[in-house]
C-alpha positions in Angstrom: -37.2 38.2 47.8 -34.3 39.9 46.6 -34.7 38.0 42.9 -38.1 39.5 42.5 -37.0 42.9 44.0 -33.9 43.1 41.7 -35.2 41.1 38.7 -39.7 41.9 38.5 -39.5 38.2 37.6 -43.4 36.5 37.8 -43.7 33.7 40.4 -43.7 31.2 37.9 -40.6 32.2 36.4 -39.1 32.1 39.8 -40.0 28.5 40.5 -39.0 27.6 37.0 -35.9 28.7 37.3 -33.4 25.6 36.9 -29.1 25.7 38.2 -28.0 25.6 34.5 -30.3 28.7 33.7 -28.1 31.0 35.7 -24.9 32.3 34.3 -22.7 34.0 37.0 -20.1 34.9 34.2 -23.0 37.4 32.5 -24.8 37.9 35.5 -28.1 36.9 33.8 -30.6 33.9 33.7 -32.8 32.1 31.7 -36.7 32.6 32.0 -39.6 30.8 31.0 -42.3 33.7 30.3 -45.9 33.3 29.9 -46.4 31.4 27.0 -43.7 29.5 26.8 -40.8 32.3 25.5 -37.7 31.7 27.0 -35.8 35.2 27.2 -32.6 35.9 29.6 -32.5 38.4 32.0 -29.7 40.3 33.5 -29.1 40.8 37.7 -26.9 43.2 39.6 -24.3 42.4 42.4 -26.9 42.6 45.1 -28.6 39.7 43.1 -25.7 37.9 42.2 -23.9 38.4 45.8 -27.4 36.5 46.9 -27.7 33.6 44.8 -24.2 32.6 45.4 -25.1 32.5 48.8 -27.8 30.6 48.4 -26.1 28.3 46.4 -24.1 27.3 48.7 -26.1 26.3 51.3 -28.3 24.7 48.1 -25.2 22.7 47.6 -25.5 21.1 51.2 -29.0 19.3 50.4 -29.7 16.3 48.7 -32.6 17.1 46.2 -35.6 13.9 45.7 -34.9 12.3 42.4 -36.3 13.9 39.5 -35.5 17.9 41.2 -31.9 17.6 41.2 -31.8 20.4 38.6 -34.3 23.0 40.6 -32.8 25.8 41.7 -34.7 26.7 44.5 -36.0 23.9 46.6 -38.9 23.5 49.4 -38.3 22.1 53.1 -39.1 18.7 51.3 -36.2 18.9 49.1 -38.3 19.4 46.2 -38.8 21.9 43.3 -40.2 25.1 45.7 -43.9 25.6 44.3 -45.6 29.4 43.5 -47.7 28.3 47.1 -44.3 27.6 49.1 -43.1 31.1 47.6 -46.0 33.0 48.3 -46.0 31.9 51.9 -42.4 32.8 52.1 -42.4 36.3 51.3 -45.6 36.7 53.8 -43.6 35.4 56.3 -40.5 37.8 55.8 -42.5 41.0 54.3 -44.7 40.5 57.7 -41.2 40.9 59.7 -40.2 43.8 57.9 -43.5 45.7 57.5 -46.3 44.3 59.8 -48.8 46.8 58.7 -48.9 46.1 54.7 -49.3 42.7 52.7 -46.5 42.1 50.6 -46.7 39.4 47.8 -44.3 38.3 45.4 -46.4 40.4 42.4 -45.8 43.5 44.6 -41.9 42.9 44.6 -42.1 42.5 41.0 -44.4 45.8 40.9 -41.8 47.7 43.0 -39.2 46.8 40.3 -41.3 47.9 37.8 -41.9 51.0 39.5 -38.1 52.0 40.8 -37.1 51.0 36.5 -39.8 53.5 35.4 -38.4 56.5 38.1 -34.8 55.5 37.3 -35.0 55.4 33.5 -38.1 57.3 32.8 -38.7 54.5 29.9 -41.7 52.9 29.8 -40.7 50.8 26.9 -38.0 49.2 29.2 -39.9 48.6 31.8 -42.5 46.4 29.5 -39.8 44.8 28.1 -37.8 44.0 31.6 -41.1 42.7 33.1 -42.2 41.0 29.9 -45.0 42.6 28.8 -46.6 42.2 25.2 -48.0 45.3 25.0 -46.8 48.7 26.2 -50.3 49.6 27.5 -50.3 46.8 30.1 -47.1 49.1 31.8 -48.1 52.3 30.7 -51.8 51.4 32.7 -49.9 50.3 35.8 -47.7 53.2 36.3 -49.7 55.9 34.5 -50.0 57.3 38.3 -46.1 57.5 38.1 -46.4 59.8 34.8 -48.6 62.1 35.9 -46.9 62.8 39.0 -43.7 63.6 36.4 -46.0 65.6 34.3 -46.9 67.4 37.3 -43.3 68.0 38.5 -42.3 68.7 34.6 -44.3 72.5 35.4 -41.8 73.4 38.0 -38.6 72.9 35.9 -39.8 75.9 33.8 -39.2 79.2 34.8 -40.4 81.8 31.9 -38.6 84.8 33.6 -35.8 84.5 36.6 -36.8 88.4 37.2 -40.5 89.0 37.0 -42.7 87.6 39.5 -45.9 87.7 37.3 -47.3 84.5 36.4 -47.6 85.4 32.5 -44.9 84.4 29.7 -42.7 87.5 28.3 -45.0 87.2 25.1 -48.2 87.3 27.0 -47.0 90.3 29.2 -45.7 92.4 25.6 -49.1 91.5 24.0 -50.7 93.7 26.9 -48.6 96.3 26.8 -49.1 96.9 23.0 -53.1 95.4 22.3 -52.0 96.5 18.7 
């Protein structure tokens, strides 16, 4: 949960992911994007500090031949499949927050919205999350922009001394209708 909270990795980049992909020294990893990309993404210390750990439990189990190289592995010892995930995160979102239905794409839509309020860039966000087109992010968080649009009108104060709604130029052009 906390890879798709701190990463907006897709499900099947997440059971993808293989030990060599990760790089603790650049705190990044390697992804395998819809079709077929490979691009490297970067984690922060809650991320990293996370990994290790699981690592080193990983590192106690003896992975079935041919998934020695999986990074996350199933209760069968296995290469963990996008099913196995899904039903993880039900299981711990449900012990965290009974009332909503968390699945992994909401994590990675949480990321994606927490970017977009933190950076305000939208081109980011697309790019983090792996979009081909802007307009795929811009359509999932236009809600997000208009709420900033709609807080961008109380930044602006025309006049710190007059309480009438109107600009200075407005309020001069009434005076003089010449």
């Amino acid at each position: 949960m906390t890879l798709f909270l701190g990463t907006g990795i897709r499900i099947s980049e997440l059971v993808g992911i293989d030990i060599k992909d990760v790089d603790f020294e650049r705190n990044q990893f390697v992804v395998t994007r819809k079709g077929g990309n490979q691009e490297r993404l970067a984690f922060g210390p809650e991320v990293r500090d996370a990994l290790l750990e699981y690592l080193s439990e990983r590192d106690q189990i003896t992975p079935v031949t041919g998934h020695e190289n999986a990074l996350f592995l199933s209760m069968q010892r296995k290469r963990i499949t996008t099913r196995a995930v899904e039903n993880l995160v039900k299981k711990y979102a449900k012990l965290s927050t009974p009332l909503k239905r968390i699945t992994p794409h909401k994590l990675r839509s949480t990321y994606g919205t927490m970017l977009y309020q933190e950076s305000g860039d939208i081109y980011l966000v697309a790019d983090v999350l792996g979009h081909k087109d802007v307009n795929t992010t811009r359509k999932h968080y236009a809600a997000i922009s208009e709420d900033r649009r709609r807080t961008a009108a109380k930044y602006i104060k025309l006049r710190e001394d007059d309480p009438s709604p109107l600009p200075p130029a407005v309020q001069k052009d009434e005076e003089n209708p010449q």
